[in-house]
N, C-alpha and C positions, 0 to 999 in steps of 0.2 A: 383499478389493478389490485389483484390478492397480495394481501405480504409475504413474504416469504415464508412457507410451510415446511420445508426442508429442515431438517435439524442441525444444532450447530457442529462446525468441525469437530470440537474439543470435544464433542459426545460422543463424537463417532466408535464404535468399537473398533476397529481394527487400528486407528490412530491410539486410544488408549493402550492398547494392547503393546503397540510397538514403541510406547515411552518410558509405558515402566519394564517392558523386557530390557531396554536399556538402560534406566534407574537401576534394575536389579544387580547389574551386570558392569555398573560405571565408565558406563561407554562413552568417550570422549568427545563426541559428533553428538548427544543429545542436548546437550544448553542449544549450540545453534540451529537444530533441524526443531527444536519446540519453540524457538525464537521465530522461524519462518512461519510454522505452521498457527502462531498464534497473532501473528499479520494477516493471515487470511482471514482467521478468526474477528480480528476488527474492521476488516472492510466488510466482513457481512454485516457486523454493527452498523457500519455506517450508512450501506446501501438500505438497511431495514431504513434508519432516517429519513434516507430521503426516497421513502415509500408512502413513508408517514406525513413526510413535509408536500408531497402532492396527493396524497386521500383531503387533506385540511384545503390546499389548492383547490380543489375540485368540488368541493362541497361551497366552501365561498365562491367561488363565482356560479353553482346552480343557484345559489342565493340573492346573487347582484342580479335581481330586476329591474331594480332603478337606476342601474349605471350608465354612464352615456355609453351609446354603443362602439366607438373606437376605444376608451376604456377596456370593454368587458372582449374588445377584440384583440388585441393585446394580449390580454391575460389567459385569453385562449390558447393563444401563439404559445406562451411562455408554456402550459399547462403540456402542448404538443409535443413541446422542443423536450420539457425536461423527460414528459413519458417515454420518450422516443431513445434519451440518453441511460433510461433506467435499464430498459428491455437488454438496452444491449450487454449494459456491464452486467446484470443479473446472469444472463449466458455464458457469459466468459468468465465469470465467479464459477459459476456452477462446474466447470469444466476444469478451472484448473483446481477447484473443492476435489470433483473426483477424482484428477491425476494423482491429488496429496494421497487418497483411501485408498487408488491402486498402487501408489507407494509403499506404503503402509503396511498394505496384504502381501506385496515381493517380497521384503527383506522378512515378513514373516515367516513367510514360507520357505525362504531358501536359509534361515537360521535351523531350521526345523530337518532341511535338508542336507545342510551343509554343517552346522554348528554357529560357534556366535563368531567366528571367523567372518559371517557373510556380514557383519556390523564393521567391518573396517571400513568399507569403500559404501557409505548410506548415501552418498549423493547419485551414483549410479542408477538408484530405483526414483530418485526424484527431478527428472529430465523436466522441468520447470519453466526455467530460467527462460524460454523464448516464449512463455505463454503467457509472463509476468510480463517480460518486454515490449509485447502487442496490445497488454492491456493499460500497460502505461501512455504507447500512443493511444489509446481511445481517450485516454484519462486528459491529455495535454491538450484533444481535440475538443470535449466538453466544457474543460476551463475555459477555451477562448471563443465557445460559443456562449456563455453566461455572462463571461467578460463585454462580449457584444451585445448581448439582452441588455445588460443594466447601462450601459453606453447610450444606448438606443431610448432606451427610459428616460432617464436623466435629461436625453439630448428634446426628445418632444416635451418633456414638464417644462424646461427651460423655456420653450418656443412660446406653450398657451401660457406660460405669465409672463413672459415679453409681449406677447398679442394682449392679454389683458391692460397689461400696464399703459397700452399705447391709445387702447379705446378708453381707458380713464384721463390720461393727460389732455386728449381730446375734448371729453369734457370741463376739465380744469379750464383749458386754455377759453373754453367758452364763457367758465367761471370766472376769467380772469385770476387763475390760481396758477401758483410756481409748479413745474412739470415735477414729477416722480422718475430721478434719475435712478434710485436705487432698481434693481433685479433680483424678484424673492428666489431665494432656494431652492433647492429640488420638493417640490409640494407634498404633503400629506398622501395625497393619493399612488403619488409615483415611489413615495416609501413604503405603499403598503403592498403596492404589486413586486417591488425587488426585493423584501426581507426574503419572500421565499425562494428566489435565485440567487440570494447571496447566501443562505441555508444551503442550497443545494451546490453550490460552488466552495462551501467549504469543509462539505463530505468530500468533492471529489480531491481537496486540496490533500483532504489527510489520505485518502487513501492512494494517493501518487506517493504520500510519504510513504505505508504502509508495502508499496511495492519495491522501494528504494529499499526500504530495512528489510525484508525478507532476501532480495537481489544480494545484498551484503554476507549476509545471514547463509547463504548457498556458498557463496566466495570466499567466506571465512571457513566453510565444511571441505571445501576442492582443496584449500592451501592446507589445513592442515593433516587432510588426507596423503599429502603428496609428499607430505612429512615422516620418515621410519619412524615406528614406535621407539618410546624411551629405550627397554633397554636391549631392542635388537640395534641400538645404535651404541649401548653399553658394551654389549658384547662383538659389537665389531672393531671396536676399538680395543677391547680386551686382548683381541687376535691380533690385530697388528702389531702392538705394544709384544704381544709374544714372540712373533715371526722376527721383529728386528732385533728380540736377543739370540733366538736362535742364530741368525745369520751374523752377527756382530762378530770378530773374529776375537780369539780368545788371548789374551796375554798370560804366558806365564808369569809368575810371580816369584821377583828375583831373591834369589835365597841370598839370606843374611853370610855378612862376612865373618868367618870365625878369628877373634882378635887370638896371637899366641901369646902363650904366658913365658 
């Protein structure tokens, strides 16, 4: 599989373009729309990983000549499984990469068209939020397919040194030797086929984080969108505070008593 040739978000021009129009301009919506946008930004980091962590897959086992062959059949499995888990998030990366760019290009265009009024409401051009939430179920359904790879590892290492242990006691017991009650470990070998599904399970871990903070990151942009600006909220209060003196009814002001002399 090629690594990702795409360039990253943060370079994108029209993403640059629409963070410092709103640096320029102290737009209140850009801490958390460059907070999401730079979550996307790290699950490509992490999907490039695990691009990288099955190219090295894939080269050791064209390498493993000499393995036994349910070994090197295994590690095929594993090599299928993760390719199969990469293909897909790379797609769904990609897509909601360009929803960010065609964000990006909206609120550019309609500032251009409208003025920087159109920076009030920035979540409206970033309609997101259900394309993160589909890729977090892929995300939850990866986890528990690795979680089952290294299960399944573990559980067969277990099995061939239990079977070994039991054709040595055999021998022993011929030797007239005390049996080998202990049960070694998960073996050398079944460590070296799960390092790189326990690599690849803890890209997708963080980048289930990375959809979480971004999800956040959108929610904390609706709320405080939904919020008047400071001082159209100054000046509305200004007007009421006025309206109730108007309307407050007026007391004369009792004139002083003239003492006679």
């Amino acid at each position: 599989m090629d690594s990702i040739k795409t360039s990253p978000i943060m370079e994108n021009e029209h993403v640059k373009e629409l963070l410092e129009l709103m640096e320029a301009n102290n737009s209140l919506g850009r801490k958390d729309l460059l907070a999401v946008i730079s979550q996307v930004a790290a699950m490509e980091s992490h999907l490039a990983t695990m691009v990288m962590e099955l190219a090295v897959m894939r080269k050791e086992l064209a390498e493993a000549r000499q393995v036994n062959s349910p070994t090197k059949a295994t590690m095929q499995k594993v090599v299928i499984a993760m390719q199969s888990q990469i293909l897909e998030l790379r797609d769904k990366l990609a897509e909601l990469k360009q929803d960010v760019i065609n964000g990006c290009k909206s609120a550019i265009a309609k500032c251009k068209e409208k003025g920087l009024s159109a920076l009030r409401n920035i979540t409206e051009y970033f309609d997101i939020k259900p394309r993160l939430e589909s890729m977090r179920d892929i995300l939850d359904n990866s986890i528990k397919q690795d979680n089952k790879m290294i299960s399944r590892i573990e559980a067969m290492s277990v099995e061939y040194h239990e079977a070994e242990r039991h054709l040595k006691n055999i021998g022993r017991a011929f030797a007239g030797k005390e049996a080998i009650q202990e049960t070694k470990p998960v073996g050398k070998l079944a460590k070296a086929i799960e390092a790189p599904i326990k690599t690849d399970r803890a890209c997708l871990l963080a980048m289930r984080n990375c959809i979480n903070n971004a999800i956040g990151g959108l929610n904390r942009l609706e709320n405080a969108e939904r919020k008047p600006p400071i001082m159209e909220t100054i000046n509305k209060l200004n007007k009421q505070i006025a309206q109730s003196q108007r309307d407050a009814p007026i007391v004369e002001r009792q004139k002083p008593c003239r003492t006679e002399r």
